[in-house]
C-alpha positions as CSV (number, residue, x, y, z in Angstrom):
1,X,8.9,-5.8,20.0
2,X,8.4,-8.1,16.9
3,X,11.3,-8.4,14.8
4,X,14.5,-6.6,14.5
5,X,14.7,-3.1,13.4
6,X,17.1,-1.9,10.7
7,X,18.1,1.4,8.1
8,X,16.6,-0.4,5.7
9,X,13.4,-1.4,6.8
10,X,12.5,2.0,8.4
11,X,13.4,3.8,5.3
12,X,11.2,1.6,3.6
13,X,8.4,2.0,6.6
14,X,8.5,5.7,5.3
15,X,8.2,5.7,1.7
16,X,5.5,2.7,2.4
17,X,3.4,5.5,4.6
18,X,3.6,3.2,7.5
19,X,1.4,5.2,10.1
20,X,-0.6,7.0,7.7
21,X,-4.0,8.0,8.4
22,X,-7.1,10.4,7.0
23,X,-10.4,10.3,5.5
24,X,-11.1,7.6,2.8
25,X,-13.6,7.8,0.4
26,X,-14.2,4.4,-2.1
27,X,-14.7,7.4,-5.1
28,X,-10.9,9.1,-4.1
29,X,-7.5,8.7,-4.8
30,X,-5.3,8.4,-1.8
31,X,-4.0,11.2,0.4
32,X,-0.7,12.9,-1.9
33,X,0.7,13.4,1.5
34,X,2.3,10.2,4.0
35,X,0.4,7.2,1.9
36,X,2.0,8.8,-1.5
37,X,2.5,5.5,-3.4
38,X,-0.5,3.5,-1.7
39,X,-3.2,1.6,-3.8
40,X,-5.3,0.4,-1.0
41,X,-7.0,0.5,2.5
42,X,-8.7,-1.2,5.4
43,X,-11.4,1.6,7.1
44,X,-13.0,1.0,10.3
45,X,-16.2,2.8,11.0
46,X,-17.7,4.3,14.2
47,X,-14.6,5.6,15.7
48,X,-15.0,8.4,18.5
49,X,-17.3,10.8,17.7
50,X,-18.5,8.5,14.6
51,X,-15.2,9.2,12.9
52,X,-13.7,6.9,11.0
53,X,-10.2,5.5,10.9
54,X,-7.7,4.3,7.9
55,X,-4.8,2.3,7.4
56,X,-2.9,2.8,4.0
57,X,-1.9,-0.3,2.1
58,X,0.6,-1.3,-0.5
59,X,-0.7,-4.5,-3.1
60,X,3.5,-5.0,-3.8
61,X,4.1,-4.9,-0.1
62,X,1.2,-7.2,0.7
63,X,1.8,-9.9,-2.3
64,X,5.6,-10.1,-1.3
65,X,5.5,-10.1,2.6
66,X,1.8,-11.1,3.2
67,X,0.2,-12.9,0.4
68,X,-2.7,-13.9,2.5
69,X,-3.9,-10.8,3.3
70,X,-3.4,-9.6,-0.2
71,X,-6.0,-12.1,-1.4
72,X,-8.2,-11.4,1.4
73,X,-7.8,-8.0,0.4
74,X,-9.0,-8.3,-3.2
75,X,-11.6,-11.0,-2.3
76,X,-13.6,-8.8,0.3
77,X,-13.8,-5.5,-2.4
78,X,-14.4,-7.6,-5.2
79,X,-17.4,-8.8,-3.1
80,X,-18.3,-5.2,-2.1
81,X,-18.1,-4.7,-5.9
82,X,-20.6,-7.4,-6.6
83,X,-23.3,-6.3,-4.4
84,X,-22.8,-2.6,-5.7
85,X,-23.4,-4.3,-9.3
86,X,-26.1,-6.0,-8.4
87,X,-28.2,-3.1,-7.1
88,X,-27.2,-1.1,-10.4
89,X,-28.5,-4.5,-12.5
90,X,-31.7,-4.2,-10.8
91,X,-32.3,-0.6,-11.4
92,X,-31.8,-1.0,-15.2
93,X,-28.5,1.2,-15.5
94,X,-27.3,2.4,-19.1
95,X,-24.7,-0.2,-20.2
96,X,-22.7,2.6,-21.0
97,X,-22.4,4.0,-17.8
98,X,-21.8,1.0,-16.1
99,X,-18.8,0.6,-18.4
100,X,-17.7,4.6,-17.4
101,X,-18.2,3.6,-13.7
102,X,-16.3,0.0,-14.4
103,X,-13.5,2.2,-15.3
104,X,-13.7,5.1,-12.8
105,X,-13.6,2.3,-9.7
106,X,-10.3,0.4,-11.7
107,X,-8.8,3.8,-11.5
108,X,-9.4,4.1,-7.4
109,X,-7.6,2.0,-4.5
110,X,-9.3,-1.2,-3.2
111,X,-10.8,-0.5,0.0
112,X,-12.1,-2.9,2.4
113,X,-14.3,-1.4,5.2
114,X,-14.4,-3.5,7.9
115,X,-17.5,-4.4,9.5
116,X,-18.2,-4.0,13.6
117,X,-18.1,-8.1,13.1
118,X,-15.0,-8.4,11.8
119,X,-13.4,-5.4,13.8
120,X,-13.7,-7.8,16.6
121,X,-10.4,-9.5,15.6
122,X,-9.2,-7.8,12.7
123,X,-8.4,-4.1,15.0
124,X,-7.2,-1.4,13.2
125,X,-4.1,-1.3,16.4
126,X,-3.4,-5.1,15.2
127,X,-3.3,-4.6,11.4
128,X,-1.2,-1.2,11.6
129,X,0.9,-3.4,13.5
130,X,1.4,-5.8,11.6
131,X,1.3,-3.8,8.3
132,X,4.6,-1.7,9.9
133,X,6.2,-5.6,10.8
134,X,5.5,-6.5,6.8
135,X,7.0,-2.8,5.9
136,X,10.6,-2.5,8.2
137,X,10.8,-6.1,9.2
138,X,9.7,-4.9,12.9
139,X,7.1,-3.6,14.8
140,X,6.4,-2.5,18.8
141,X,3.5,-4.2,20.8
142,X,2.4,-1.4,23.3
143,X,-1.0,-0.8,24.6
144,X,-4.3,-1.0,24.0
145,X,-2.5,-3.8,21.7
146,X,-1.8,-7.4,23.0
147,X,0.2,-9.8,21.9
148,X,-2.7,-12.1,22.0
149,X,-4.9,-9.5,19.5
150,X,-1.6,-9.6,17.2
151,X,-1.9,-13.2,16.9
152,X,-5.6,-13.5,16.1
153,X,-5.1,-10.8,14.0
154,X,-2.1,-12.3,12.2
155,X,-4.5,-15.7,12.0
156,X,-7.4,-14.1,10.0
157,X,-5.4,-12.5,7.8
158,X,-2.9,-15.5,7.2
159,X,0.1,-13.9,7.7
160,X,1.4,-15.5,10.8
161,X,4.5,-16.2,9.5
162,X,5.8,-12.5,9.7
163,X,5.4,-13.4,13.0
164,X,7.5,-15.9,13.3
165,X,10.2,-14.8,10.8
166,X,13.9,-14.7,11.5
167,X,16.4,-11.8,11.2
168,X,18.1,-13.6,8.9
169,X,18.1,-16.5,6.5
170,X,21.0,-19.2,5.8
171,X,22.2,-17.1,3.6
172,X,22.7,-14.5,6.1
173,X,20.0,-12.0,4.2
174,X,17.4,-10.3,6.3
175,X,13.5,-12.2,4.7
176,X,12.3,-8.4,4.1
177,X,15.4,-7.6,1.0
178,X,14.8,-11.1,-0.2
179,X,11.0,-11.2,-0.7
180,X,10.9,-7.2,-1.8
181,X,13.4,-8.1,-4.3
182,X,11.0,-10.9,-5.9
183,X,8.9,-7.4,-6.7
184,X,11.5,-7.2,-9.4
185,X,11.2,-10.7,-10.9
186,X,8.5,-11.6,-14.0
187,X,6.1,-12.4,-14.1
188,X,4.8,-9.4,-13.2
189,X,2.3,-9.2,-9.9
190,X,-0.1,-6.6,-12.1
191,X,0.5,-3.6,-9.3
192,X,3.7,-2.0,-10.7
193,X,3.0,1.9,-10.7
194,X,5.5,3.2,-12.9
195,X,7.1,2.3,-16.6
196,X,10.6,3.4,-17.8
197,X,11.0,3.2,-21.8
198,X,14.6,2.1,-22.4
199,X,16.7,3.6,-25.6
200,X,16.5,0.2,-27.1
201,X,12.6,-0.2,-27.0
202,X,12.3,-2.2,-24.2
203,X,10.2,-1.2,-21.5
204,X,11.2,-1.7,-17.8
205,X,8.0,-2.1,-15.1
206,X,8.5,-1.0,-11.3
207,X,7.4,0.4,-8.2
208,X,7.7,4.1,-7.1
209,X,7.4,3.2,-3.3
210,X,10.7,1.1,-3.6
211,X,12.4,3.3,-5.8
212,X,11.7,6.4,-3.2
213,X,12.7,4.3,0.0
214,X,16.2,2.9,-2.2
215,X,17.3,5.9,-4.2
216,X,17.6,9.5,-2.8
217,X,17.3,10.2,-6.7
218,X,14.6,8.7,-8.0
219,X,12.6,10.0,-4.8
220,X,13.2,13.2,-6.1
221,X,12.4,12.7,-9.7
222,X,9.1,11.6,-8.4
223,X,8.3,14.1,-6.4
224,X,9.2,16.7,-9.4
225,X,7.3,14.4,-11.7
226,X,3.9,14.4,-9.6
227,X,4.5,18.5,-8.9
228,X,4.6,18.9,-12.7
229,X,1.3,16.9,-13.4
230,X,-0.3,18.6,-10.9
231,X,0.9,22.1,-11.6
232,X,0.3,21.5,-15.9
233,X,-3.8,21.0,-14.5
234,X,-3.9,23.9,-12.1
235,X,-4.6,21.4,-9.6
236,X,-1.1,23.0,-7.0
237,X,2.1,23.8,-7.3
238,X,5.7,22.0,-7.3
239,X,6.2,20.8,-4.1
240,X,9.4,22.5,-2.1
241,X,12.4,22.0,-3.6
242,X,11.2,20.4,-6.9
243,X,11.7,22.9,-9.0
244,X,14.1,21.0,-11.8
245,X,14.8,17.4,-12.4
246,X,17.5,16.2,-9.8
247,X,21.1,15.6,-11.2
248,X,21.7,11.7,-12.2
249,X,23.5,10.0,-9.5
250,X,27.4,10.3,-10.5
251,X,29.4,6.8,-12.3
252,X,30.8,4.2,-9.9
Protein backbone atom coordinates (compact mmCIF):
# COMPACT_ATOMS: atom_id res chain seq x y z
CA UNK A 1 0.00 0.00 0.00
CA UNK A 2 1.00 3.61 -0.82
CA UNK A 3 0.23 6.03 1.76
CA UNK A 4 -1.93 5.98 4.77
CA UNK A 5 -5.59 5.66 4.69
CA UNK A 6 -7.90 7.92 6.58
CA UNK A 7 -12.00 9.16 7.06
CA UNK A 8 -11.15 11.85 5.24
CA UNK A 9 -9.45 10.88 2.31
CA UNK A 10 -11.91 7.95 1.55
CA UNK A 11 -14.79 10.18 1.87
CA UNK A 12 -13.20 12.35 -0.44
CA UNK A 13 -12.15 9.13 -2.77
CA UNK A 14 -16.06 8.90 -3.06
CA UNK A 15 -17.42 12.15 -3.88
CA UNK A 16 -14.18 12.30 -6.32
CA UNK A 17 -15.74 8.99 -8.14
CA UNK A 18 -12.47 7.25 -7.46
CA UNK A 19 -13.17 3.87 -9.27
CA UNK A 20 -15.51 5.08 -11.70
CA UNK A 21 -15.84 3.64 -15.02
CA UNK A 22 -18.29 3.63 -18.38
CA UNK A 23 -18.41 4.63 -21.83
CA UNK A 24 -16.86 8.02 -22.82
CA UNK A 25 -17.76 9.87 -25.71
CA UNK A 26 -15.55 13.40 -26.51
CA UNK A 27 -19.36 14.93 -27.54
CA UNK A 28 -20.85 13.76 -23.74
CA UNK A 29 -21.11 15.00 -20.52
CA UNK A 30 -19.90 12.63 -17.88
CA UNK A 31 -21.84 9.72 -16.39
CA UNK A 32 -24.53 11.55 -13.52
CA UNK A 33 -23.84 8.42 -11.62
CA UNK A 34 -20.13 7.61 -9.51
CA UNK A 35 -17.98 10.39 -11.61
CA UNK A 36 -20.86 13.07 -10.58
CA UNK A 37 -18.60 16.22 -10.29
CA UNK A 38 -15.88 15.01 -12.90
CA UNK A 39 -14.61 17.34 -15.80
CA UNK A 40 -12.28 14.99 -17.42
CA UNK A 41 -10.85 11.56 -18.56
CA UNK A 42 -8.06 9.31 -19.76
CA UNK A 43 -9.71 6.39 -22.23
CA UNK A 44 -7.85 3.47 -23.28
CA UNK A 45 -8.94 1.80 -26.51
CA UNK A 46 -8.89 -1.86 -27.57
CA UNK A 47 -9.81 -3.40 -24.23
CA UNK A 48 -11.32 -7.06 -24.37
CA UNK A 49 -13.61 -7.59 -26.86
CA UNK A 50 -12.57 -4.00 -28.48
CA UNK A 51 -14.14 -2.34 -25.43
CA UNK A 52 -12.87 0.46 -24.14
CA UNK A 53 -11.99 1.59 -20.65
CA UNK A 54 -12.26 5.03 -18.56
CA UNK A 55 -10.88 6.70 -15.75
CA UNK A 56 -12.84 9.78 -14.33
CA UNK A 57 -10.76 12.84 -13.49
CA UNK A 58 -11.05 15.97 -11.44
CA UNK A 59 -8.97 19.37 -12.92
CA UNK A 60 -9.21 20.76 -8.88
CA UNK A 61 -8.01 17.40 -7.80
CA UNK A 62 -5.23 17.16 -10.41
CA UNK A 63 -3.97 21.03 -10.17
CA UNK A 64 -3.71 20.66 -6.25
CA UNK A 65 -2.28 17.12 -5.76
CA UNK A 66 -0.77 16.55 -9.25
CA UNK A 67 -0.03 19.59 -11.22
CA UNK A 68 1.96 17.68 -13.66
CA UNK A 69 -0.52 15.57 -14.87
CA UNK A 70 -2.93 18.39 -15.00
CA UNK A 71 -0.80 20.14 -17.63
CA UNK A 72 -0.21 17.08 -19.41
CA UNK A 73 -3.78 16.66 -19.28
CA UNK A 74 -4.75 19.88 -21.00
CA UNK A 75 -1.63 19.88 -23.31
CA UNK A 76 -2.53 16.33 -25.02
CA UNK A 77 -6.60 17.55 -25.76
CA UNK A 78 -5.62 20.87 -26.63
CA UNK A 79 -3.44 19.06 -29.25
CA UNK A 80 -6.31 16.57 -30.12
CA UNK A 81 -8.23 19.91 -30.60
CA UNK A 82 -5.76 21.29 -33.02
CA UNK A 83 -5.69 18.52 -35.35
CA UNK A 84 -9.62 18.32 -35.30
CA UNK A 85 -9.32 22.17 -36.27
CA UNK A 86 -7.21 21.69 -38.82
CA UNK A 87 -9.10 19.15 -40.73
CA UNK A 88 -12.30 21.51 -40.32
CA UNK A 89 -9.90 24.62 -41.81
CA UNK A 90 -9.21 22.51 -44.71
CA UNK A 91 -12.66 21.64 -45.61
CA UNK A 92 -13.81 25.22 -45.65
CA UNK A 93 -16.24 25.09 -42.48
CA UNK A 94 -18.85 28.10 -41.87
CA UNK A 95 -17.17 30.43 -39.38
CA UNK A 96 -20.21 30.24 -37.61
CA UNK A 97 -20.34 26.88 -36.99
CA UNK A 98 -16.93 26.61 -35.96
CA UNK A 99 -17.70 29.13 -33.35
CA UNK A 100 -21.15 26.84 -32.28
CA UNK A 101 -18.77 23.80 -32.19
CA UNK A 102 -15.88 26.10 -30.29
CA UNK A 103 -18.56 26.40 -27.70
CA UNK A 104 -20.21 22.90 -27.68
CA UNK A 105 -16.57 21.21 -26.97
CA UNK A 106 -15.80 24.20 -23.88
CA UNK A 107 -19.02 22.90 -22.61
CA UNK A 108 -17.65 18.90 -22.55
CA UNK A 109 -14.89 17.33 -20.26
CA UNK A 110 -11.27 17.13 -21.57
CA UNK A 111 -10.59 13.77 -22.68
CA UNK A 112 -7.29 12.34 -23.49
CA UNK A 113 -7.41 8.97 -25.29
CA UNK A 114 -4.44 7.31 -24.90
CA UNK A 115 -2.74 5.80 -27.70
CA UNK A 116 -1.44 1.82 -27.78
CA UNK A 117 2.14 3.84 -27.60
CA UNK A 118 1.59 5.51 -24.70
CA UNK A 119 -0.59 2.74 -22.88
CA UNK A 120 2.76 1.06 -22.71
CA UNK A 121 3.62 3.11 -19.56
CA UNK A 122 0.79 5.22 -18.88
CA UNK A 123 -1.76 1.77 -17.88
CA UNK A 124 -5.04 2.46 -17.03
CA UNK A 125 -4.20 -0.07 -13.55
CA UNK A 126 -1.22 2.55 -12.79
CA UNK A 127 -3.21 5.88 -13.40
CA UNK A 128 -6.41 4.59 -11.40
CA UNK A 129 -3.83 3.97 -8.88
CA UNK A 130 -2.48 6.74 -8.63
CA UNK A 131 -5.57 8.95 -9.33
CA UNK A 132 -7.13 7.06 -5.86
CA UNK A 133 -3.42 7.93 -4.03
CA UNK A 134 -3.99 11.86 -5.22
CA UNK A 135 -7.92 11.50 -4.03
CA UNK A 136 -7.62 9.66 -0.19
CA UNK A 137 -3.97 10.16 0.30
CA UNK A 138 -3.58 6.18 -0.25
CA UNK A 139 -3.79 3.67 -2.57
CA UNK A 140 -3.26 -0.57 -2.69
CA UNK A 141 -0.63 -2.06 -5.24
CA UNK A 142 -2.15 -5.58 -6.01
CA UNK A 143 -1.93 -7.36 -9.24
CA UNK A 144 -1.64 -7.11 -12.57
CA UNK A 145 -0.11 -3.73 -11.01
CA UNK A 146 3.68 -3.44 -10.05
CA UNK A 147 5.23 -1.25 -8.15
CA UNK A 148 7.70 -0.84 -10.83
CA UNK A 149 4.54 0.21 -13.48
CA UNK A 150 3.46 2.75 -10.59
CA UNK A 151 6.65 4.34 -10.76
CA UNK A 152 6.99 4.70 -14.57
CA UNK A 153 3.64 5.71 -14.44
CA UNK A 154 4.12 8.30 -11.67
CA UNK A 155 7.36 9.42 -13.93
CA UNK A 156 5.42 10.29 -17.24
CA UNK A 157 2.92 11.93 -15.58
CA UNK A 158 5.25 14.03 -13.12
CA UNK A 159 3.68 13.25 -10.10
CA UNK A 160 6.17 11.18 -8.29
CA UNK A 161 6.04 13.02 -5.46
CA UNK A 162 2.55 11.56 -4.23
CA UNK A 163 4.66 8.84 -4.11
CA UNK A 164 6.95 9.81 -1.89
CA UNK A 165 4.64 12.01 0.29
CA UNK A 166 4.56 11.77 4.10
CA UNK A 167 1.50 11.29 6.38
CA UNK A 168 2.15 14.24 7.81
CA UNK A 169 3.87 17.59 7.54
CA UNK A 170 5.86 19.59 10.40
CA UNK A 171 2.93 20.94 11.25
CA UNK A 172 1.39 17.69 12.00
CA UNK A 173 -1.36 18.19 8.91
CA UNK A 174 -1.85 15.26 6.58
CA UNK A 175 -0.35 17.02 2.60
CA UNK A 176 -3.97 15.87 1.15
CA UNK A 177 -6.17 18.75 3.65
CA UNK A 178 -3.29 21.17 3.07
CA UNK A 179 -3.08 21.20 -0.80
CA UNK A 180 -7.12 20.70 -1.16
CA UNK A 181 -7.50 23.66 0.99
CA UNK A 182 -5.30 25.88 -1.56
CA UNK A 183 -8.65 24.99 -3.90
CA UNK A 184 -10.13 27.70 -1.69
CA UNK A 185 -7.44 30.40 -2.12
CA UNK A 186 -7.43 33.22 -5.20
CA UNK A 187 -6.59 33.34 -7.58
CA UNK A 188 -8.83 31.17 -8.86
CA UNK A 189 -7.51 27.84 -10.80
CA UNK A 190 -10.57 28.51 -13.61
CA UNK A 191 -12.25 24.82 -12.71
CA UNK A 192 -14.57 25.96 -9.87
CA UNK A 193 -18.12 24.26 -10.65
CA UNK A 194 -20.36 26.13 -8.66
CA UNK A 195 -21.13 30.08 -7.53
CA UNK A 196 -22.93 31.14 -4.34
CA UNK A 197 -24.27 34.87 -4.51
CA UNK A 198 -23.88 36.28 -0.99
CA UNK A 199 -26.61 38.88 0.52
CA UNK A 200 -24.07 41.64 0.28
CA UNK A 201 -23.31 41.18 -3.55
CA UNK A 202 -20.39 39.37 -3.42
CA UNK A 203 -20.03 36.24 -5.13
CA UNK A 204 -18.30 33.20 -3.55
CA UNK A 205 -16.56 30.47 -6.22
CA UNK A 206 -16.25 26.66 -5.30
CA UNK A 207 -16.27 23.12 -5.91
CA UNK A 208 -19.23 20.69 -5.65
CA UNK A 209 -16.93 17.63 -5.33
CA UNK A 210 -15.44 19.10 -1.98
CA UNK A 211 -18.53 20.46 -0.70
CA UNK A 212 -20.28 16.72 -1.19
CA UNK A 213 -17.24 14.80 0.35
CA UNK A 214 -17.05 17.75 3.57
CA UNK A 215 -20.73 18.51 4.25
CA UNK A 216 -23.57 15.95 4.56
CA UNK A 217 -25.64 19.14 3.70
CA UNK A 218 -24.49 20.64 0.91
CA UNK A 219 -24.30 16.94 -0.69
CA UNK A 220 -27.73 16.96 -0.41
CA UNK A 221 -28.63 20.32 -1.74
CA UNK A 222 -26.76 19.20 -4.71
CA UNK A 223 -28.27 16.23 -5.32
CA UNK A 224 -31.82 18.10 -5.03
CA UNK A 225 -30.47 20.89 -7.18
CA UNK A 226 -29.30 18.52 -10.13
CA UNK A 227 -32.85 16.44 -9.69
CA UNK A 228 -34.71 19.74 -10.11
CA UNK A 229 -32.79 20.78 -13.40
CA UNK A 230 -33.27 17.57 -14.72
CA UNK A 231 -36.90 17.06 -13.73
CA UNK A 232 -37.89 21.09 -15.01
CA UNK A 233 -36.53 19.54 -18.75
CA UNK A 234 -38.26 16.20 -18.65
CA UNK A 235 -34.89 14.79 -18.86
CA UNK A 236 -35.71 12.20 -15.11
CA UNK A 237 -36.90 12.61 -12.00
CA UNK A 238 -35.60 13.70 -8.39
CA UNK A 239 -33.36 11.31 -7.39
CA UNK A 240 -34.39 9.22 -3.98
CA UNK A 241 -34.85 11.18 -1.21
CA UNK A 242 -34.57 14.68 -2.78
CA UNK A 243 -37.70 15.67 -2.76
CA UNK A 244 -37.18 19.24 -0.66
CA UNK A 245 -34.14 21.32 0.04
CA UNK A 246 -32.38 19.65 3.19
CA UNK A 247 -32.63 21.65 6.50
CA UNK A 248 -29.56 24.15 7.17
CA UNK A 249 -27.09 22.56 9.38
CA UNK A 250 -28.15 23.84 13.10
CA UNK A 251 -25.79 27.11 14.88
CA UNK A 252 -22.62 26.03 16.74
Amino acid sequence: RVGAASEFGESLAAAFGVGSCGSVHSSVAPARSGARYSDAAMVWEGGAGGAQTSLWLSLVLLEQRAPGWAALLRERCAAAASAVGAVEDGEAEAAAEAEAAAEVAAAQPLVWRVSPAQAGVLGEPSCRCLYRLAASGSAAVAPPLTSRALVEAARELGCVPLLLERPLDAAGRRPLQVALARAADPPSLGCEDVCFELPGGEVVHAHRSLLAARSEYFERMLRWDEGASAGADGAGALPDGAGALPEPPPRQ
